[in-house]
N, C-alpha and C positions, 0 to 999 in steps of 0.2 A: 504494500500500500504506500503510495505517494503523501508525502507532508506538504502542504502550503508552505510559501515562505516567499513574500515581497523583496524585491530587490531594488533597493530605493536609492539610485543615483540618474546625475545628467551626464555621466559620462559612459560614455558608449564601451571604450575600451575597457572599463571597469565591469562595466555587467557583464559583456561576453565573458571575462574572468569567474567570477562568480555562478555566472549561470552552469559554469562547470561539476554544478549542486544537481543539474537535472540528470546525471548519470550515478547519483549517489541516494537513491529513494525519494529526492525533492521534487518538489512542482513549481517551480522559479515561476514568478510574477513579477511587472516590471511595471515599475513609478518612477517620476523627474522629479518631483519636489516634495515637500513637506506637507504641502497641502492633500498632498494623495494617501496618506497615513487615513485621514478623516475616512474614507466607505469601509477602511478593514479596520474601524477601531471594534467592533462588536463580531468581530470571529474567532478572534482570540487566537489570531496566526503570529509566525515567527515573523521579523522585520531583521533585512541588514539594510543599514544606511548609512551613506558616503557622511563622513563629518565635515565636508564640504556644504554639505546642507544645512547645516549648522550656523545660528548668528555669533559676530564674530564675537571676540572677547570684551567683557562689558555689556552685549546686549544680553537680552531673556533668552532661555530657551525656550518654546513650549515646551507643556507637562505633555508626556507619553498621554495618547488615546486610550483608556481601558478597557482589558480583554488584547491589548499589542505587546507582546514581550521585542524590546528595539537593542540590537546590539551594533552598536554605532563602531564604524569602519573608517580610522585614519590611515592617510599614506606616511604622515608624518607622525607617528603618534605621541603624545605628552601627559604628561599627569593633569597639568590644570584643565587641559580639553579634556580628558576621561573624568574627573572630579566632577567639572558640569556636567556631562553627559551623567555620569548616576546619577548625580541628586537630581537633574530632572526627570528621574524614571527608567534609565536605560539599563539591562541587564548583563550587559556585557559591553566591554570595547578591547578593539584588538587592529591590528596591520590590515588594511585596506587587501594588502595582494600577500597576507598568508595563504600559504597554499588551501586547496580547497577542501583537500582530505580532511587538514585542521580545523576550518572552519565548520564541518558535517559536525569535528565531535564537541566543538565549539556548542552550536547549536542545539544538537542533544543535550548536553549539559543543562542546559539553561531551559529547554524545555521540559526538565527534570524541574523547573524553580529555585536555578543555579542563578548566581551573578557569576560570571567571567571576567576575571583583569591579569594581567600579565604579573610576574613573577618580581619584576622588578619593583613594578606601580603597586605590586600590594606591601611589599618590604617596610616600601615608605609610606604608605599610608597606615599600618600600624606603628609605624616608629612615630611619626605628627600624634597618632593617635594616645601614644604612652607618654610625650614631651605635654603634650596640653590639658592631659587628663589622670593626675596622680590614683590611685587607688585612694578611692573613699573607706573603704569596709572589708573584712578577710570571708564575709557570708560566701562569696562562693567557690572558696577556700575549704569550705566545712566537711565534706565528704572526701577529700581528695587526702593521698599518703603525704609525708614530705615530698620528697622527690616529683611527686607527681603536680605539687605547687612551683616547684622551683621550676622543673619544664613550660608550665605554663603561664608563667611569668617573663619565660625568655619570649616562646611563643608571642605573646602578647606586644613585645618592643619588636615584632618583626625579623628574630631570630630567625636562619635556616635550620633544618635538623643537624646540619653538618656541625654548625655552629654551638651551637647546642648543647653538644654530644663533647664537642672540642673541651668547651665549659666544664661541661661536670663531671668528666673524665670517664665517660661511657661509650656504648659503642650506638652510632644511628639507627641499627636496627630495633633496639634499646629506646632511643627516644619516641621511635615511631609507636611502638608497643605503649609508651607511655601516653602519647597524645592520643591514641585509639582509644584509651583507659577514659583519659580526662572528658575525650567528646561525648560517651556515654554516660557518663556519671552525671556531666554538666547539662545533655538534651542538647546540645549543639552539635553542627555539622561541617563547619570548615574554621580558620584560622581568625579569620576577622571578626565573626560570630562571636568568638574564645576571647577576644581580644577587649571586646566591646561590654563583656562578662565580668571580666577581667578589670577593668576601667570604671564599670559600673554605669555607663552607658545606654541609651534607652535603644535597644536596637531594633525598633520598627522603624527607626529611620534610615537604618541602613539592613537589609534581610537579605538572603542568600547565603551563596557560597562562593568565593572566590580560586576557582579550582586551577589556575596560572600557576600556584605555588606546591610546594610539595607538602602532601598529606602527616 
């Protein structure tokens, strides 16, 4: 069975790229502007859109249509265009012309109720997250071993598992087994979730899962 999935840019050489989706189970659809978001806000299909469609820095975005999951596609990509692009709704943002195999599992993901963002972009957006938001309270601290706090403490400033592991003189497969530990305990399902927990942060402001980074 064929997936819907808009493909929202004005550049020609861009789509045909992309439309490369239609030999991967997709049913590529094709829109020029932002305006064309509005007939498919009520089917609750996948969106990729050029962030060329995008206003530029300083102006608003509009807010995603509802029932549109939009994962916004830079050729150049950067943290403050991906920042606005989530906060205004978007579930993901990624490389304009990553390949398209990536993009399929891109897309699955996020059709899971995933956010998608690159490994680098999530690094730093829990490191901002731990410099501007000290830990209020150890509550959700309470169930978890030592060790299994100290993991998720690093987790939370945007640690890698490599890093991690380097720290507390364990071995990664070790940390992983520990973060698997923590997400179940805590009800959460990726790093920024953990982090936001972690922080004491209200996280329906930011929901998903940012699956760029390693588990």
């Amino acid at each position: 069975m064929t997936i819907p999935v808009l493909l929202l840019t004005a550049d020609d050489a861009l789509y045909r790229h992309w439309a490369g989706l239609d030999g991967l189970d997709w049913a590529p659809a094709r829109g020029h502007r932002l305006a064309d978001l509005v007939p498919w806000g009520r089917r609750g299909v996948l969106v990729v859109m050029d962030a060329r469609l995008l206003p530029k820095a300083g102006g608003d975005i509009p807010d995603v249509p509802a029932g549109l999951q939009v994962v916004v596609a830079s050729a150049h990509p950067g943290d403050p265009e991906g920042q606005r692009a989530l906060v205004a709704g978007a579930v993901g943002y990624v490389h304009a012309y990553m390949p398209v195999t990536g993009l399929d599992r891109v897309l699955r993901h996020v059709m899971g109720g995933e956010i998608w963002v690159g490994k680098g972009m999530l690094s730093r957006m829990l490191s901002q997250i731990g410099q501007a938001a000290p830990e209020p309270n150890q509550d959700w601290a309470r169930d978890l071993t030592v060790r299994e706090r100290d993991v998720a403490r690093y987790v939370a400033l945007g640690h890698s598992n490599q890093s991690i592991a380097d720290s507390l003189g364990i071995t990664e497969r070790t940390v992983r087994a520990h973060i698997s530990a923590i997400f179940e305990k805590l009800g959460v399902t990726d790093r920024l979730m953990l982090a936001l927990r972690v922080h004491g942060i209200d996280q329906t402001a930011t929901q998903g899962v940012a699956r760029g980074a390693d588990a």
